[in-house]
C-alpha positions in Angstrom: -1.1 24.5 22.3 -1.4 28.0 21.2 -4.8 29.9 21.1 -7.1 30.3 18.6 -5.6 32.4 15.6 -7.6 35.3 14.3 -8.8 35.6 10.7 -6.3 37.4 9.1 -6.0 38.4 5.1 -4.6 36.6 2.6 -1.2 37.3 1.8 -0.4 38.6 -1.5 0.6 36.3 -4.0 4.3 35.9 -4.5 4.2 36.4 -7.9 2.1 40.2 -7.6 4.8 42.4 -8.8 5.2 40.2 -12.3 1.5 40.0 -12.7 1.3 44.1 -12.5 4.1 44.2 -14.6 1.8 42.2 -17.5 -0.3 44.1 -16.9 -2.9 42.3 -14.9 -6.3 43.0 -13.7 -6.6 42.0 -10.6 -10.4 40.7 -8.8 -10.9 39.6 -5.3 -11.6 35.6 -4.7 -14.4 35.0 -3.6 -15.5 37.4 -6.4 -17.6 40.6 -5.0 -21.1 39.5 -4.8 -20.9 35.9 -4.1 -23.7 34.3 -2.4 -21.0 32.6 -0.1 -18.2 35.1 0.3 -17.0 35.0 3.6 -17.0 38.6 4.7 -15.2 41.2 3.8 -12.1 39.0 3.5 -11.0 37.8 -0.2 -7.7 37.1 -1.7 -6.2 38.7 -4.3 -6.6 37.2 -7.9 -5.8 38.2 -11.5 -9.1 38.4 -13.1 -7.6 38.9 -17.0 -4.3 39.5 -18.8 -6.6 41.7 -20.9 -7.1 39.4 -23.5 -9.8 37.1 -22.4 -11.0 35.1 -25.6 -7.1 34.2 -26.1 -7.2 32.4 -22.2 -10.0 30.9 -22.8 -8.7 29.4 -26.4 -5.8 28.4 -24.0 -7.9 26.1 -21.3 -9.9 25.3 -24.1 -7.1 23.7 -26.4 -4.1 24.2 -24.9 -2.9 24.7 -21.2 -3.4 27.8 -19.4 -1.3 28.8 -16.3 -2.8 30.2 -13.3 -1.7 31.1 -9.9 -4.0 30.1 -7.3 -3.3 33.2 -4.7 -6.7 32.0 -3.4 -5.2 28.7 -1.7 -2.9 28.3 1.1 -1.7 25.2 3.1 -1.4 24.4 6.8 1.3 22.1 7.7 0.6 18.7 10.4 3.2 16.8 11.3 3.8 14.8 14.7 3.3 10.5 14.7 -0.5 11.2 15.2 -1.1 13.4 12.8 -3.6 11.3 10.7 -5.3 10.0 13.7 -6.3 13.7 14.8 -7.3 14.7 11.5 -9.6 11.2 11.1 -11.6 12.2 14.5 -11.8 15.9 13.0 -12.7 15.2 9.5 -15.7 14.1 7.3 -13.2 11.8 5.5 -11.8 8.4 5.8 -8.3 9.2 7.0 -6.1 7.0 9.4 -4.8 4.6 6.9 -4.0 7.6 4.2 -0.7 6.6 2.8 2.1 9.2 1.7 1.7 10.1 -2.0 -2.4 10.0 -1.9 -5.0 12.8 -0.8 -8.2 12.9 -0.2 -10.9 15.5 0.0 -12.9 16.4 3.3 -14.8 19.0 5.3 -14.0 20.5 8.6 -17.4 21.2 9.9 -18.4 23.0 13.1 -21.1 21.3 15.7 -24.2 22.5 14.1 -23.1 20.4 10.7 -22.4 24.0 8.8 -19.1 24.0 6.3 -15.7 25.6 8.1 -13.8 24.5 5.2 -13.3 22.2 1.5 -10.5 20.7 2.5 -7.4 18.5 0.2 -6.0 16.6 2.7 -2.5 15.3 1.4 0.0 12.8 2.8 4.0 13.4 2.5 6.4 11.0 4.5 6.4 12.7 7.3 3.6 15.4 7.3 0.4 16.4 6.0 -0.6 18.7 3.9 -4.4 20.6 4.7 -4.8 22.9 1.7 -7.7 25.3 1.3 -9.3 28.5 0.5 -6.5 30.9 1.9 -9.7 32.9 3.4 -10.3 29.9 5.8 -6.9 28.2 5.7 -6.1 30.2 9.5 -9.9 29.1 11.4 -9.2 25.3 9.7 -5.3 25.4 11.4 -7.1 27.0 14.8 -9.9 24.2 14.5 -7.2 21.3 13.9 -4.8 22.8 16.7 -7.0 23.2 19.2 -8.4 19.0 18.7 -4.6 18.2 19.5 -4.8 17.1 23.4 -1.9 14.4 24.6 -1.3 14.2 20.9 1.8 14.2 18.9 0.8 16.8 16.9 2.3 19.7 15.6 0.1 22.2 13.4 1.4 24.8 11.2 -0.4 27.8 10.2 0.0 28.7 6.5 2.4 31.9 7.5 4.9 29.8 9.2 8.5 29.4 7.8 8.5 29.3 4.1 5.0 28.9 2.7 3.9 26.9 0.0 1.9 28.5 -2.9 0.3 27.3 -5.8 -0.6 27.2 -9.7 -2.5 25.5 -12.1 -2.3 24.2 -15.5 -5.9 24.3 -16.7 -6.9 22.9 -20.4 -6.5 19.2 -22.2 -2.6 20.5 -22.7 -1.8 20.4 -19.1 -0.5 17.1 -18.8 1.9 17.8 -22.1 2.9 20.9 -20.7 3.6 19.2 -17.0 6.0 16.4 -18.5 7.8 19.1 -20.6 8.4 21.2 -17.6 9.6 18.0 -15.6 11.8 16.4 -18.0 9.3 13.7 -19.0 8.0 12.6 -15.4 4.5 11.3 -15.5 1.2 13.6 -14.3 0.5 11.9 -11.2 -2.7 9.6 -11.1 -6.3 10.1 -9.9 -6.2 11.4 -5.9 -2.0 10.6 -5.7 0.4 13.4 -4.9 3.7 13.1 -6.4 6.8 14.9 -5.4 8.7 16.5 -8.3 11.8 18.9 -9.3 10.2 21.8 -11.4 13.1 24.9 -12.0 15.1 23.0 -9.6 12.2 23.2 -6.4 10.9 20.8 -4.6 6.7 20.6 -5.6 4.1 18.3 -5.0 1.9 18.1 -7.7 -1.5 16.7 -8.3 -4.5 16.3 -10.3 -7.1 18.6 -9.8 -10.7 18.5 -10.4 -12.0 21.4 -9.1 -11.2 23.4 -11.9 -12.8 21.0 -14.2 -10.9 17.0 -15.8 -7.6 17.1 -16.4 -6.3 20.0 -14.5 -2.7 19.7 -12.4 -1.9 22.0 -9.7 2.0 22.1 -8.5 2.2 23.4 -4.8 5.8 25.1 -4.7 7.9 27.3 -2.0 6.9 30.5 -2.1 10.5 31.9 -2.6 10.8 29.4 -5.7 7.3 30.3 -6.9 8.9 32.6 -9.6 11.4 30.3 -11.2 8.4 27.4 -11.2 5.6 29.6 -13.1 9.1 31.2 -15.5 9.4 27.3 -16.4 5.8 26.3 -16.9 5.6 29.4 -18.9 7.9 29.0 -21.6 6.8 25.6 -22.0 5.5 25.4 -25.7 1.3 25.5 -25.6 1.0 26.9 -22.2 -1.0 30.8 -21.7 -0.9 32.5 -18.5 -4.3 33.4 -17.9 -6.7 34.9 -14.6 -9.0 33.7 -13.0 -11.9 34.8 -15.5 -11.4 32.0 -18.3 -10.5 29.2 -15.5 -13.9 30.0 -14.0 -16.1 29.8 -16.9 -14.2 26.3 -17.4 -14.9 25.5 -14.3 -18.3 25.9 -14.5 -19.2 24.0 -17.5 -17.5 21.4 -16.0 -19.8 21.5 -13.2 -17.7 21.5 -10.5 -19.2 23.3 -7.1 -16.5 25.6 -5.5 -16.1 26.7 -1.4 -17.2 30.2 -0.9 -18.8 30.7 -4.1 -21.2 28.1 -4.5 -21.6 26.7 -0.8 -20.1 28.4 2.3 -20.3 28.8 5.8 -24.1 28.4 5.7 -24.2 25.3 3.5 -24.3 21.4 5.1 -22.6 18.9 3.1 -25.6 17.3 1.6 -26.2 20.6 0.1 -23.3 21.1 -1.8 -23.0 18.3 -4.5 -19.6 17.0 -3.3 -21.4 15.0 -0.4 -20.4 11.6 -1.8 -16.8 12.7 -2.5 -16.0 14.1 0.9 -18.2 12.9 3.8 -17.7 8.8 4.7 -20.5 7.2 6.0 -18.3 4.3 7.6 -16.0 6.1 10.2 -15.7 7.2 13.4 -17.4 10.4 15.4 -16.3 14.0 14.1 -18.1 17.3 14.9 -21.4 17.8 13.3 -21.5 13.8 12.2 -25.1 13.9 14.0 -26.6 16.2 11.5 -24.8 14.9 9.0 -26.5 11.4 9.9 -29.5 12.6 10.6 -30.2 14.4 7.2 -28.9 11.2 5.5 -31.4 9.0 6.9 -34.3 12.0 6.4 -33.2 11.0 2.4 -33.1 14.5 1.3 -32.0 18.1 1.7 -34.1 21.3 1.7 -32.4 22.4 -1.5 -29.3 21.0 -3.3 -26.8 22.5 -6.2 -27.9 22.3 -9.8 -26.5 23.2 -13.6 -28.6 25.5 -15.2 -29.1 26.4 -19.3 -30.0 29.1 -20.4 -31.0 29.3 -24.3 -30.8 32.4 -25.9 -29.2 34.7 -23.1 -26.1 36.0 -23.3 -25.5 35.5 -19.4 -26.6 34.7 -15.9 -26.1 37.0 -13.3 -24.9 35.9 -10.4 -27.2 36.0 -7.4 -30.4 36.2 -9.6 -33.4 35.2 -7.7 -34.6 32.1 -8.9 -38.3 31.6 -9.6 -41.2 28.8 -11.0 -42.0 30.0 -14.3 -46.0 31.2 -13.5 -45.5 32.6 -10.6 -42.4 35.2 -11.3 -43.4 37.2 -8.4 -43.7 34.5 -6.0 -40.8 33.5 -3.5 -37.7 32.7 -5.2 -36.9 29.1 -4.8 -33.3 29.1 -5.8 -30.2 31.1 -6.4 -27.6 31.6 -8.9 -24.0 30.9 -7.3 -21.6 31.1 -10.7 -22.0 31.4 -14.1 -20.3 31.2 -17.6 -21.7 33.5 -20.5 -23.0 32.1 -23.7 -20.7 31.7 -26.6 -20.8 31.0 -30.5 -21.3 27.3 -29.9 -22.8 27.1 -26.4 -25.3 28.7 -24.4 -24.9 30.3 -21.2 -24.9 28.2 -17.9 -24.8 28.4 -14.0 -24.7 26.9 -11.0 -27.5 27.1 -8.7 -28.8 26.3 -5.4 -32.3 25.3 -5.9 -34.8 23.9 -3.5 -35.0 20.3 -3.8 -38.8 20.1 -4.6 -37.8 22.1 -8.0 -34.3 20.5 -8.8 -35.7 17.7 -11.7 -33.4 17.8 -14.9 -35.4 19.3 -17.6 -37.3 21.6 -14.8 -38.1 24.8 -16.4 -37.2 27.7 -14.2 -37.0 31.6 -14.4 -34.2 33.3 -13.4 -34.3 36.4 -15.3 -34.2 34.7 -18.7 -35.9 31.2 -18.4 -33.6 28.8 -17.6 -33.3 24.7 -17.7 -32.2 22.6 -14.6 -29.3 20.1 -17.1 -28.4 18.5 -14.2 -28.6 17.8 -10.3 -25.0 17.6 -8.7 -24.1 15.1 -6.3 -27.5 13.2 -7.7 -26.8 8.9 -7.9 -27.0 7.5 -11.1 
């Protein structure tokens, strides 16, 4: 078993040198001045091809293209692969079968986030992909569970890596059987294996960046021909990570690092449901996890906030009760999208859970209105 791996930088994305060559502006991810940024550590991103209001058209009614420098994948393979990763994992994972995934957290023994996790089966391996930030501390963590296990983990640098992109917009899943010669998008939580620009991907639906969205996971060395071919496909924009973001925000979908982070248990983060099973085995940090499910609530949860008649919300604004703006702050904004012509600006927030009611009136520079409380059962 080797020892634990340091944190290292992302690498670069593959496809850097034809980004600079359009022209790109390029951002760190998490952004600068996230709440949850891990450090100094980011990956690189394009921010904008410089014209933003045509990517957002494109994610808005078409299909815009984005590489996702920001993830990376560690590699387990060995016949007890699934076992290890079910005693190390908030998920339900032993019986995964090849051609599904399913979302988890790697916590550490105080109940804290290490990582948002896709965990996805192949015949013969596993695929853990992740922030790229955290992709080397989640391979450490997994490695160093393997005792007389057959298990053999892979950190995202080894061999050929896999890197990935996104097709982000109600196009996408026209734009993903054109590039595939007419296969079908692959279904809710499957993982299909296709031949895009003659590579081998795995593609798969992908909700973090809002319904509908399809992210291929490709060789690294074939990234270029892959994002050439998804490129020319008619309808499709390349676009940063500015437009994807906004969408992603309206669509109310909580990202690691930016909206929940090291700090952060599970029951804070609005995905609690969709990661964490309450009908497995031990894994570190299940005792807190337990615990604060039987207490009924957490200190503060992640809401979606409006804001009617302001342009923006700034990202890390305090967040206040409206008579008593120079009181303690009782929330945060995490990530926001700016107003436009036919909608107003909104956020996501971490707010206490005392203050988090839909239709809450808040201040947070401008006065803002809690629309919703993520995670929160119908």
């Amino acid at each position: 078993r080797r020892e634990d791996r340091p944190l290292t930088m992302p690498a670069p994305s593959p496809l850097r040198n034809l980004h600079a060559q359009a022209e790109a502006e390029f951002a760190p991810h998490p952004p600068a001045g996230s709440v949850y940024a891990a450090g100094a550590d980011a990956a690189e991103v394009v921010a904008t091809f410089g014209d933003l209001n045509a990517e957002r058209a494109a994610v808005e009614s078409g299909a815009g293209l984005l590489d996702r420098a920001e993830r990376a994948c560690v590699t387990v393979t060995g016949a007890d692969r699934l076992d290890l990763l079910d005693r190390l994992l908030t998920q339900t994972l032993r019986d995964l079968p090849p051609g599904r995934w399913a979302p988890a957290f790697l916590l550490n023994r105080q109940g804290r986030i290490v990582a948002d996790l896709r965990v996805i089966a192949l015949e013969g391996r596993v695929l853990i992909e992740t922030h790229a930030v955290v992709a080397g501390a989640a391979g450490a963590a997994i490695e160093a569970g393997v005792f007389l296990d057959d298990v053999t983990v892979e950190p995202p640098d080894a061999g050929e890596p896999l890197a990935g992109l996104s097709l982000v917009g109600p196009g996408a899943a026209r734009a993903y059987e054109a590039a595939t010669g007419g296969d079908a998008p692959p279904g809710e939580r499957h993982a299909r294996r296709v031949r895009v620009a003659d590579a081998d991907t795995v593609a798969l639906l992908d909700e973090s960046l809002g319904a509908g969205a399809l992210t291929l996971l490709a060789p690294a060395g074939a990234l270029h021909d892959v994002y050439e071919r998804l490129l020319e496909t008619p309808g499709v924009r390349a676009i940063g990570w500015r437009a994807a973001d906004e969408a992603r925000v309206r669509a109310r979908a909580p990202m690691h690092l930016i909206d929940f982070g090291a700090a952060s248990l599970p029951h804070e983060t609005g995905v609690l449901r969709d990661r964490v099973s309450f009908s497995k085995g031990c894994y570190p940090g299940q005792e807190i996890v337990a615990r604060m499910e039987s207490r009924g609530r957490a200190k503060q949860v992640l809401v979606a906030l409006r804001a009617d008649g302001a342009e923006t919300l700034e990202v890390g604004a305090p967040i206040r009760r409206t008579d008593q703006s120079d009181a303690e702050a009782v929330g945060v904004v995490t990530s926001s999208a700016p107003a436009r012509e036919d909608r107003p600006a909104e956020a996501l927030a971490v707010v206490r859970t005392a203050h988090a009611t839909v239709g809450a009136r808040l201040d947070a520079g401008p006065a803002v209105t809690v629309a919703h409380v993520l995670g929160a059962e119908a």
